[in-house]
Residue, then its C-alpha position, 0 to 999 in steps of 0.5 A: x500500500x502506498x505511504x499516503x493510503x496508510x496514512x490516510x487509513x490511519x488517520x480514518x481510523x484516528x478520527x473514529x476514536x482514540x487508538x493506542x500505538x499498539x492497536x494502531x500498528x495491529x490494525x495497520x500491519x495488514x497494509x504494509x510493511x513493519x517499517x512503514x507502519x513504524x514510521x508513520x506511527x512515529x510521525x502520527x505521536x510526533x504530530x499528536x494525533x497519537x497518545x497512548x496516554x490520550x488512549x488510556x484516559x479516553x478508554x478509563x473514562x468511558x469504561x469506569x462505570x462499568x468496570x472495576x480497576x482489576x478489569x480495566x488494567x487487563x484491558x488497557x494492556x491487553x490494547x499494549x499500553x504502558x503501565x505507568x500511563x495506566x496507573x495515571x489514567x486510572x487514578x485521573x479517571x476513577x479516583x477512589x470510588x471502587x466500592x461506589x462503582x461497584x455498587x451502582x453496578x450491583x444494585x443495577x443487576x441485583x434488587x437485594x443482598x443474596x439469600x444463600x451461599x449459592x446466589x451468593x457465589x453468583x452475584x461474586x461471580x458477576x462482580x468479579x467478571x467486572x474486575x472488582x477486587x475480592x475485597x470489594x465484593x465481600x464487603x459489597x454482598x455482606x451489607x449492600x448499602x453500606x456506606x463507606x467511610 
């Protein structure tokens, strides 16, 4: 592929949403060579028109009030960015609300604390699928509406 059609793909793809440099090059990498795609990636984070911190923010924020901390670091790896830029996108995004966050998820799932051991083990489940810390859950499905300090 010509240097101004993956250019030009590139740039299609930027202007639909944020995409880290990882992804980016994955979703290039069919068009051309791996030296091309790593110069325009280059050029593209040269211009800013790509940031993977820009990335991480974006996809905390958008993420966050589905998800817990546990689940939104395996993603924004799993997409290749670096674990520094995750911390500060995380703690920019999210601050200290995961049992807030889990509740609101809970209670719109869920009507009331679990009768036994078995719903129990399902609603846990469901809260862990989330990325919600073990902690977070026990506390949660112990007193539903408890207020933390």
């Amino acid at each position: 592929m010509a240097g101004i059609d993956l250019r030009e793909k590139a740039l299609r793809l930027l202007a639909l949403r944020e995409h880290s440099r990882s992804e980016l090059a994955h979703k290039l990498a069919a068009h051309a060579t791996g030296d091309d795609v790593a110069t325009l990636l280059d050029r593209l984070v040269e211009l800013d028109l790509l940031s993977d911190s820009r990335f991480a923010h974006a996809y905390v924020r958008s993420h966050a009030a589905r998800f817990g901390v546990q689940r939104l670091r395996h993603e924004l790896a799993r997409r290749g960015v670096a674990e520094a830029l995750m911390d500060e996108a995380i703690e920019a995004e999210t601050g200290a609300d995961e049992f807030a966050r889990a509740q609101a998820i809970w209670k719109r799932k869920y009507t009331s604390a679990p009768p036994d051991m078995k719903e129990w083990a399902r609603q846990a489940r469901f809260l862990q699928s989330r990325g919600f810390s073990s902690e977070v859950i026990r506390t949660l499905l112990k007193d539903p509406d408890h207020e933390p300090a």
